[in-house]
C-alpha positions in Angstrom: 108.0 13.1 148.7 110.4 14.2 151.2 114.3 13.9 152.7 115.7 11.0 153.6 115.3 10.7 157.5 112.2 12.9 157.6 110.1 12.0 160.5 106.5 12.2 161.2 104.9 13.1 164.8 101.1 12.4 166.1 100.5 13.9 169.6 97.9 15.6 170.8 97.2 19.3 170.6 99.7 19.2 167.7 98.2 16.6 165.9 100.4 15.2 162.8 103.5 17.2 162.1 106.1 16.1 159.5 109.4 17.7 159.8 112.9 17.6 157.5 115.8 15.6 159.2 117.0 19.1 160.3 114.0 19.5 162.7 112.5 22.1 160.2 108.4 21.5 159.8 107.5 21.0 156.6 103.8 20.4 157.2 101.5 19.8 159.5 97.7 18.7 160.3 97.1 21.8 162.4 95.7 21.4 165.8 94.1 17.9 166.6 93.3 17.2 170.3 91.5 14.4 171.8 92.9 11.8 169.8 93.8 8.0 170.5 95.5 7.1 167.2 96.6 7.1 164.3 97.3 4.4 161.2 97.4 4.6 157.3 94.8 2.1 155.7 95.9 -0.4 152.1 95.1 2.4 149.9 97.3 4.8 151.5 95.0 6.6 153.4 96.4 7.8 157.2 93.5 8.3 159.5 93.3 9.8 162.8 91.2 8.1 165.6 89.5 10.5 168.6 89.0 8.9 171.9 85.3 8.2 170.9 86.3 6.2 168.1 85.4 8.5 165.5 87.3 9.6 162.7 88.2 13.2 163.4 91.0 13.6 160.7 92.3 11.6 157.6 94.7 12.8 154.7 92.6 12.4 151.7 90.1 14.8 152.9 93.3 17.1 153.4 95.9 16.1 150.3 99.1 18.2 149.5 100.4 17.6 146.3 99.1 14.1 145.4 95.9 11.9 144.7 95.7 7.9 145.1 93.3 5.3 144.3 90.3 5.7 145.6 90.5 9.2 146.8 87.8 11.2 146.2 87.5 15.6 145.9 84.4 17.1 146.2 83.2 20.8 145.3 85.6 23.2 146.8 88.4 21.0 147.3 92.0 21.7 146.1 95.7 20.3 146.2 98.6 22.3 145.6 101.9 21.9 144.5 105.1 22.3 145.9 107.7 25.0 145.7 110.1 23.1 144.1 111.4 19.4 143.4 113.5 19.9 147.1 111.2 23.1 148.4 108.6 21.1 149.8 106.5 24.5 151.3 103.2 25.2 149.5 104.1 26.4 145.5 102.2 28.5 143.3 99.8 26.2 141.2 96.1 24.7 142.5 94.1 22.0 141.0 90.8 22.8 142.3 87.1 21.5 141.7 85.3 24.8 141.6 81.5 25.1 143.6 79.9 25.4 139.9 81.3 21.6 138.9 84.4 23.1 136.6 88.1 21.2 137.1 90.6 24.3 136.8 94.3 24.3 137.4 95.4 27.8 138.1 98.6 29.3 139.6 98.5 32.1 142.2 99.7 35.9 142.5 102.4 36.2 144.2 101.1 39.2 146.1 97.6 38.4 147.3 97.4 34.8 146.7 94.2 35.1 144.9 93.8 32.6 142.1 94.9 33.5 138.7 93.0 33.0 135.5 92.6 29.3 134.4 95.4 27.7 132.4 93.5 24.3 132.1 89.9 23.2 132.6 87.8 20.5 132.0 84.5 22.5 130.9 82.1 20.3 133.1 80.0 23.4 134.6 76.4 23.5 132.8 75.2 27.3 133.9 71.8 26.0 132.0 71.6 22.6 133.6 72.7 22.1 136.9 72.7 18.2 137.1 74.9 18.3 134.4 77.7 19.7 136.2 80.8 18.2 137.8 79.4 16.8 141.5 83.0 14.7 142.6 86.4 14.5 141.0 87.0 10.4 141.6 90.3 8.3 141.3 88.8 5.1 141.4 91.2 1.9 142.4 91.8 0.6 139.0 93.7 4.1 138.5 91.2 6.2 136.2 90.8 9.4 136.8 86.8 10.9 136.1 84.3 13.3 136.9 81.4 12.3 138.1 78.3 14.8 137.2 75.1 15.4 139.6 72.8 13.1 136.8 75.3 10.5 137.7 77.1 10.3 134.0 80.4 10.5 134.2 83.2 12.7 131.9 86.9 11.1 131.6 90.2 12.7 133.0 92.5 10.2 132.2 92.3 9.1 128.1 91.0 6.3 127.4 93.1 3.3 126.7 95.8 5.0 128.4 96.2 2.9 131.4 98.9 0.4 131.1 98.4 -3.4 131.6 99.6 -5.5 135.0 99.7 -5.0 138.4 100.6 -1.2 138.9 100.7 1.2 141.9 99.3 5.1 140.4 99.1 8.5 141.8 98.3 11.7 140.2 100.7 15.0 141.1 100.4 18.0 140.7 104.1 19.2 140.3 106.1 22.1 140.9 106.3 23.4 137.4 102.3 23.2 137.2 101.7 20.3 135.3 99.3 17.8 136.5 101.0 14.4 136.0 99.5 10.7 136.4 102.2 8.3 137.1 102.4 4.3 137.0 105.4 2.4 139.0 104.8 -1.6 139.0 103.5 -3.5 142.5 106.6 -5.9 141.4 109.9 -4.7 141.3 112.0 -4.9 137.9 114.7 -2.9 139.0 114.0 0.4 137.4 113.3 3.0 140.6 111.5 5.9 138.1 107.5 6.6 138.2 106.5 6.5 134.1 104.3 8.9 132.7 101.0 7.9 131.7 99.3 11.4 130.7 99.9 15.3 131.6 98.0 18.5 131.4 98.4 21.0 129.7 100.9 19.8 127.0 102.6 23.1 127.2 101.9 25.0 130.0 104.6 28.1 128.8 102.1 28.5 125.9 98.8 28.9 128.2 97.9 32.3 128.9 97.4 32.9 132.4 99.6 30.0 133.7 102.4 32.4 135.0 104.9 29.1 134.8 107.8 31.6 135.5 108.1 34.7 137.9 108.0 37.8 137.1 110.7 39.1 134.4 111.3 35.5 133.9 111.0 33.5 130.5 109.6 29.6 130.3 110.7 27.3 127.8 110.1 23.8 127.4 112.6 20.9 127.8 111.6 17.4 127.4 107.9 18.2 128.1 109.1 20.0 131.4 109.3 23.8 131.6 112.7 25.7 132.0 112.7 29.1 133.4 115.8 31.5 132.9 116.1 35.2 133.5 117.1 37.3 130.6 120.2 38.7 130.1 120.2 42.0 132.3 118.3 40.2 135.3 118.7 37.8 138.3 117.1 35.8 140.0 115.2 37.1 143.4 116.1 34.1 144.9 118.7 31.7 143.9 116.8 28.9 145.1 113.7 29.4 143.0 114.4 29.2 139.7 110.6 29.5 139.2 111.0 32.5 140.7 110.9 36.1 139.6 113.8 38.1 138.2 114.8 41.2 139.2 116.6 43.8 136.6 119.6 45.5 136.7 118.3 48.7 135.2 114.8 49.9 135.3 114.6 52.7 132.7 113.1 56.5 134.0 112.2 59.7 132.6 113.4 61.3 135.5 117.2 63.5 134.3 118.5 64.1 131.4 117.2 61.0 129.2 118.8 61.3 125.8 118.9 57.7 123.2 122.0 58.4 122.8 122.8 57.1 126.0 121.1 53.9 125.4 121.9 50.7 123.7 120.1 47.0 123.4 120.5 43.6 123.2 118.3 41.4 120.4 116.4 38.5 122.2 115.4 36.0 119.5 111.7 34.4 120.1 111.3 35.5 123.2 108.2 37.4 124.1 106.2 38.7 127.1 102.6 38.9 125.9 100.4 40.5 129.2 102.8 43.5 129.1 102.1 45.7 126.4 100.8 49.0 127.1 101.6 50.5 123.2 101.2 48.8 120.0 102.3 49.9 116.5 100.7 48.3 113.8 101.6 48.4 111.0 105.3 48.7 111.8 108.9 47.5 110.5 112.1 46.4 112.7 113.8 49.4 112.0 111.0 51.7 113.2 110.2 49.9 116.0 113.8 49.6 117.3 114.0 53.7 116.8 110.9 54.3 118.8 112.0 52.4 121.4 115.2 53.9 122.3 113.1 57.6 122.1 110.6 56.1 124.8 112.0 56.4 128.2 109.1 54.5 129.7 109.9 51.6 127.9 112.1 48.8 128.9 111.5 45.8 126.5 109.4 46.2 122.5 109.0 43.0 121.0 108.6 42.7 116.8 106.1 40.4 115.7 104.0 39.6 112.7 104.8 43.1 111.4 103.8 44.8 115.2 105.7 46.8 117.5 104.6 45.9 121.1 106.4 48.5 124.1 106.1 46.9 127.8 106.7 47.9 131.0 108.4 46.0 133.7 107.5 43.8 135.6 106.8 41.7 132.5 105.0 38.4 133.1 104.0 35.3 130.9 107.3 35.4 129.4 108.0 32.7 127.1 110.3 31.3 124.1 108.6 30.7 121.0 111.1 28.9 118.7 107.8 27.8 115.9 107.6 31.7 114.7 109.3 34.8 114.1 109.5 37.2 117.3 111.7 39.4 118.5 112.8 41.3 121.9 114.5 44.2 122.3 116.0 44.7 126.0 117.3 48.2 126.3 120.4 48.7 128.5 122.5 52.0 129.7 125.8 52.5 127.4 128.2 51.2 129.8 126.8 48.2 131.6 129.9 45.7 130.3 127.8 42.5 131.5 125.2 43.6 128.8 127.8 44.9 126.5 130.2 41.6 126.4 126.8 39.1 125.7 128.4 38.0 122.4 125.4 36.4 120.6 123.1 38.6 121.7 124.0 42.4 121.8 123.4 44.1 118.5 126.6 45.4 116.4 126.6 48.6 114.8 127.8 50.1 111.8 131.0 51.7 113.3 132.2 48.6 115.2 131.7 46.2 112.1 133.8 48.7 110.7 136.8 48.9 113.5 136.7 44.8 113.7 136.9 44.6 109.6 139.7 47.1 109.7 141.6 45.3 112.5 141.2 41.8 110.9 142.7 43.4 107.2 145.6 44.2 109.5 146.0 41.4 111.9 145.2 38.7 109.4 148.4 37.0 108.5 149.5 36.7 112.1 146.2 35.9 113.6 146.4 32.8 110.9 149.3 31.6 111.7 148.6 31.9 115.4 145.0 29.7 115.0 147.1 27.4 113.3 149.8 26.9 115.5 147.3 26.6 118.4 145.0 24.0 116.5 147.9 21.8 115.8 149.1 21.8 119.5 145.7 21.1 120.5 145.0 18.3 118.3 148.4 16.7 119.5 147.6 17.0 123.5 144.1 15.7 122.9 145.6 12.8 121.0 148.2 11.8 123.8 145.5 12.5 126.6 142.7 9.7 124.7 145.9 7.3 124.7 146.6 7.4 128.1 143.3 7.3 129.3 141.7 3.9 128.3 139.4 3.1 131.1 137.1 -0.6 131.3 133.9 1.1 131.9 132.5 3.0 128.9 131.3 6.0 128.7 129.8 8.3 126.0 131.1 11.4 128.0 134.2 12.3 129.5 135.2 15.0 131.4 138.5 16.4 132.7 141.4 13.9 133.6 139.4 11.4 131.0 137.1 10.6 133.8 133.9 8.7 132.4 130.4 10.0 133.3 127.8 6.9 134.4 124.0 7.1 133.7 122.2 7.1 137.1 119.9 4.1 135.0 123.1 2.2 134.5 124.3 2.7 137.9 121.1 1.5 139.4 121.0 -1.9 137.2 124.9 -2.4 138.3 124.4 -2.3 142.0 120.5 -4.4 141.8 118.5 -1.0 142.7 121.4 -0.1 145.6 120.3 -3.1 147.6 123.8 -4.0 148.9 124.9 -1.1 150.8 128.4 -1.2 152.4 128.3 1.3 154.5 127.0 4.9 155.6 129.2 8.6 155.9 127.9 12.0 156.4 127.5 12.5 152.8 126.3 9.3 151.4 125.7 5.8 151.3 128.0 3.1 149.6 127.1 0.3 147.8 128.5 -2.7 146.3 128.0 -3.1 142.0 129.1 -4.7 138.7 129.5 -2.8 136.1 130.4 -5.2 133.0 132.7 -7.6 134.5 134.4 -5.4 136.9 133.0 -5.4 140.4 132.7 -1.6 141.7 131.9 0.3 145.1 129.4 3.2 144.1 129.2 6.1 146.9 125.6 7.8 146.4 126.0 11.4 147.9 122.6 13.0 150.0 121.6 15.4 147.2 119.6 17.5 150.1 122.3 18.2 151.8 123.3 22.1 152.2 127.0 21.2 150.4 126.6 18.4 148.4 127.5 19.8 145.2 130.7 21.7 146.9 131.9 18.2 148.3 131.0 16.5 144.7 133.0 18.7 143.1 135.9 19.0 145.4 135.9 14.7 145.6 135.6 14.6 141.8 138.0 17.0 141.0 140.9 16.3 143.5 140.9 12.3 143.1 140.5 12.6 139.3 144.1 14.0 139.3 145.3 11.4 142.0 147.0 8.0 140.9 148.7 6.1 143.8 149.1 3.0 144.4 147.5 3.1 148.5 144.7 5.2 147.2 141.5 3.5 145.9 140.7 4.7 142.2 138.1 6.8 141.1 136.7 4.9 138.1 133.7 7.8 137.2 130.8 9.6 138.3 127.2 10.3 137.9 126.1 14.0 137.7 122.3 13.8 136.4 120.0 16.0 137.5 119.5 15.5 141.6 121.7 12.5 141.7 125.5 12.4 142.3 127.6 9.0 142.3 130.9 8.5 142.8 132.4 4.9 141.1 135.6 3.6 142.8 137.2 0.4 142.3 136.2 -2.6 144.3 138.3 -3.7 147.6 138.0 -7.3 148.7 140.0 -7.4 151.8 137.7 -4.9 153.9 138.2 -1.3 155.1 141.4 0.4 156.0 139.9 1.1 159.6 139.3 -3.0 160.3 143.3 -3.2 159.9 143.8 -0.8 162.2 141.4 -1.0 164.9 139.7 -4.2 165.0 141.6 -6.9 167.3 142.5 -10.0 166.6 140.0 -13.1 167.1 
């Protein structure tokens, strides 16, 4: 998938080149020459015709991210994902049928770009028995997914039974975050624009050693089936657009000066570890002890506590992931000083003397504090009451945000304007299209989410009409804000567009 007004070029010499609607090339064919033309076959298969009429190039010998019906990889051949869901430059994961028959899915080092260990595999290599092996990894038309060995039996990728019933278009992607997905989206169109799951590997990719889901530093977690990644407390990320991406720290410890404990605090991270790290382990250990050794080790930047061990790592850490099922800690050690680290409230360990300064100051401060609190809570309570009052609004909503606006679902937006088939009109940030949402009839404005300031202008739109009420002004009725999708929902006018008043002439 790419942006909205992509555009693909064949000419010879250059052969096939696809490019964003900046101009930027986001892939290309390489060199071609001697060609006559081009088309894309029923099964989604674009083929490139030389002057002899041969085939001299066609895409699912040379896939990206994505198999289709019919396709078929031999030995050797690989697809790899994106960079991320807008990043559409080659990412850091491979699905690749290896010379000995084996289906892997691997990601990459960042450094070399040599292939990692194996997160996934299929097992269909037979180092005793050769036509036993994997021979062709097949996605046959009916939209099962198998591999077929040199003896000619074949082993199942997609489960059995899996494959829904009816008349569906499938495709199998390998997707940013490393998990190879096999989606289903029906040949007749019910009005829902979402690909549905139909199975995914692995199951949970932060829990597979060797996956490297996250960057360096980084720590992945997993959110309905998909991985998160988030730097820790103390680091940021590399680059902001990559949240995949590694994390660089804001203190490295050294040996090198005066290094002293003293000088040295840390913060607790609860079920977080970095298991390739380790170059010390303590066993058998106790929190207490680990902590202290830590701070007396100047190598050491981050120990983690588990089942009774004390592992010390270095950075960078890798593999980092959040284990919420069992009882691990991380310590991240920090420089006395560093207020970012020192103000994390849920995180930074208390000591004894500051539990004592903040009992003493609430013996003192009680009374007042109380009566404060309560003041505050009962003013509150009273402008929240007012503000629901005066902000009754005809299209429901389970969440509201400032000025009472409601907040859409993208799903219900797409069922109230028919799949945005009636489209009113174009700007540079969006489309517009006509809707009914309940009995009112609505405009929706659908903003470009890949353009450079979409989220400034969605912001500034929602935030500055919100607060407007006049009666020349169309009103902002809500908004959509899920994931890649912004919608604005204003209120329906019948009589045409301000501009038609004042410019069109009479007839």
């Amino acid at each position: 998938m790419v942006p909205s007004g992509s555009k693909v070029e064949l000419t010879n010499g250059s052969g096939l080149v696809l490019s964003d609607p900046e101009g930027k090339q986001v892939w290309t064919s390489g060199s071609i020459s001697d060609l006559s033309y081009g088309f894309m076959n029923d099964t989604g298969n674009f083929v490139i015709v030389g002057s002899d009429s041969r085939k001299i190039w066609e895409s699912f010998n040379n896939p990206a991210d994505t198999m289709l019906p019919t396709q078929v990889m031999d030995r050797g051949g690989v697809i790899s994902s994106k960079m991320s869901k807008t990043n559409f430059s080659t990412g850091k994961f491979q699905l690749r049928l290896l010379p000995d028959g084996n289906l892997v899915l691997n990601s990459l080092d960042i450094f070399s770009g040599d292939a990692d260990d194996a997160y996934y595999m299929t097992g269909t290599n037979d180092a005793s028995d050769s036509t036993n092996s994997g021979y062709q990894y097949i996605f046959n038309a009916t939209g099962y997914l198998y591999i077929l060995r040199s003896n000619g039996e074949i082993y199942d990728v997609t489960p059995r039974d899996s494959l829904p019933s009816g008349d569906y278009y499938h495709r199998a992607t390998l997707d940013s975050d490393g998990v190879f997905t096999q989606y289903y989206y029906p040949k007749k169109f019910t009005g829902d624009i979402l690909w549905k799951v139909i199975w995914f590997v692995p199951e949970n990719i932060c829990g597979e050693d060797g996956s490297s889901a996250c960057g360096l530093n980084n720590v992945c977690s997993l959110e309905n089936n998909r991985i998160k990644c988030e730097c820790p407390p103390g680091f940021t990320l590399l680059d902001s657009n990559i949240p995949m991406g590694d994390c660089k720290p804001d203190f490295v410890p050294s040996c090198d000066g005066d290094y002293g404990e003293e000088q040295f605090d840390f913060i607790e991270l609860p079920n977080i570890d970095w298991p390739k790290s380790d170059y010390v382990r303590m066993n058998p250990s106790n929190e207490e002890a680990c902590k202290s050794s830590y701070l007396k080790d100047c190598f050491c930047a981050v120990t983690v506590f588990r089942d009774g061990q004390c592992w010390k790592k270095q950075i960078p850490l890798s593999n980092g992931r959040k284990e919420s099922s069992v009882y691990v800690k991380a310590f991240l050690k920090f420089r006395k000083g560093n207020h970012s680290l020192q103000s994390y409230p849920e995180l930074l360990r208390e000591n004894k003397n500051q539990r004592s300064l903040i009992l003493l100051g609430s013996a003192l401060l009680s009374t007042s504090a109380f009566v404060i609190i309560l003041l505050t809570s009962v003013i509150y309570d009273g402008f929240i009451r007012v503000q629901q009052k005066k902000s009754q609004n005809p299209i429901s909503s389970s969440k509201a945000v400032e000025a009472s606006l409601p907040r859409i679902t993208y799903q219900e937006l797409v069922k109230a304007t028919n799949g945005f088939k009636d489209e009113l009109g174009k700007g540079a940030f969006g489309a517009v299209y006509k809707g009914v949402l309940g009995t009112k009839t609505i405009t929706v404005k659908k903003l470009h989410s890949l353009i450079q300031d979409v989220q400034k202008e969605f912001k500034t739109e929602v935030n500055t009409i919100a607060r407007t009420n006049h009666k020349n002004l169309v009103q902002l009725l809500g908004y959509c804000d899920e994931g890649e999708q912004r919608l604005l929902i204003y209120e329906y006018m019948s009589n045409g567009t301000l501009a038609s008043f004042l410019f069109e002439k009479d007839t």
